[in-house]
N, C-alpha and C positions, 0 to 999 in steps of 0.2 A: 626429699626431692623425688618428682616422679623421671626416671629413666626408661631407657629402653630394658635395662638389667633387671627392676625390681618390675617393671610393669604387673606380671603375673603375682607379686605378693600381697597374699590376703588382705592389707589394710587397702589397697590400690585397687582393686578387684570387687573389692564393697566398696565405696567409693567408686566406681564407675558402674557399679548396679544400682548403689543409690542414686543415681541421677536421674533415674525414671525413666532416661532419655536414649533407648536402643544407638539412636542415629550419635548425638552429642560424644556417646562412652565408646563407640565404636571410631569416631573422630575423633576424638583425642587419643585412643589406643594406636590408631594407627600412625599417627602425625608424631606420636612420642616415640615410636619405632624408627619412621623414615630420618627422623631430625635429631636423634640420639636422645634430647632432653625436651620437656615440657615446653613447650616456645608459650609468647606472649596470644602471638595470633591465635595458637588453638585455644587458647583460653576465650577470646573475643566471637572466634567463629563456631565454639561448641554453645557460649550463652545465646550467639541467633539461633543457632539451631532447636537449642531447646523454650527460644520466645515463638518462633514457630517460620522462622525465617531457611532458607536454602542453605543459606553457608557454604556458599561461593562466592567468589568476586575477592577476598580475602587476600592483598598479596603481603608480601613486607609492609614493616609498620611504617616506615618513613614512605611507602606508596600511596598510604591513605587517603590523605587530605588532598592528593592531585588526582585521587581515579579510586574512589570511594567506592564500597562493594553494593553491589544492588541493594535497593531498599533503604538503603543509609544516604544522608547528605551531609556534607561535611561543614562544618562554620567553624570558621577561624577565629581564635582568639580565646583567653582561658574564661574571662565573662559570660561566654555563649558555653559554658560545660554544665549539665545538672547532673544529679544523682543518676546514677547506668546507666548514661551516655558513654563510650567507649575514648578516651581521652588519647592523641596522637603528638610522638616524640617521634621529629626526623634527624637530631642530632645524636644521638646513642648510639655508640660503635656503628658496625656497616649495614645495621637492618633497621637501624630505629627500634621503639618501644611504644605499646598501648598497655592499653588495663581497662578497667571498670573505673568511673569516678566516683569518687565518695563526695567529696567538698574540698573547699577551697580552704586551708589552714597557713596563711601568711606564706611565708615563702615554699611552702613544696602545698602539694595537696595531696588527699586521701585518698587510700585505691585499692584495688584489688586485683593483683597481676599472678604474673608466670613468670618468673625467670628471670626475674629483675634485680633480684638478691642472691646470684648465684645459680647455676646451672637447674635448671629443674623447681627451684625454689617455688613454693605459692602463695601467696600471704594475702590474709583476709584485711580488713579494714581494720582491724587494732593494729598490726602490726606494720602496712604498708603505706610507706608516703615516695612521695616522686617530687625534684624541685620542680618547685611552679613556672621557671624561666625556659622550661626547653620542653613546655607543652604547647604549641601552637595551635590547637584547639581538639572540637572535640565532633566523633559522628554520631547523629542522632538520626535514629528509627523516623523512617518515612510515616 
């Protein structure tokens, strides 16, 4: 898990140099600082940033789908999600939960989040799925 404690360790550190992305690795370095662990959001708002988007507008994930961050619009419903579209859960403890979508897999679907399995946690598309009932849709790049 990325925290605020290991931030600077080597595996963490390549890994935010790998990302090519000055602005992305410097956003989520500091966002994993202010928030203690990895949240879902920095993960949504370091991928605009490194599609070439601002990475503002960004609030809680249950904010999403009613005041969607610039660039993005939001459509409701899990039928309107495709592949990296940014998928929004308002029922998940007191902030809600996004991710990256992968696909729709019967009841949960595929994804790629932050923090959804445990404080800091990140999980790529093999290991991450989300129930499909408490995604109420998904935001797609303007």
């Amino acid at each position: 898990p990325l925290s605020k404690n290991n931030l600077t360790a080597p595996g963490w550190t390549a890994f935010l140099a790998a990302l090519g992305n000055p602005g992305a690795g410097g956003h989520i370095a500091q966002k994993t600082e202010q928030y203690t662990y990895f949240q879902c959001v920095t993960l949504i708002t370091a991928v605009d940033i490194m599609t070439g988007g601002a990475g503002t507008g960004f609030g809680d994930a249950k904010t999403l789908g009613s005041s969607p961050p610039s660039g993005y619009t939001f459509v409701s419903g899990l039928g309107s999600c495709e592949r990296g579209d940014f998928f929004v859960d308002t029922t998940t403890g007191d902030y809600g939960h996004t991710g990256i979508f992968v696909e729709s897999a019967g009841a949960v679907i595929k994804c790629i989040d932050a923090n959804g399995a445990g404080p800091g946690v990140v999980r790529g598309s093999e290991s991450c799925t989300w129930p499909a009932d408490r995604v109420i849709g998904c935001l797609k790049k303007k």
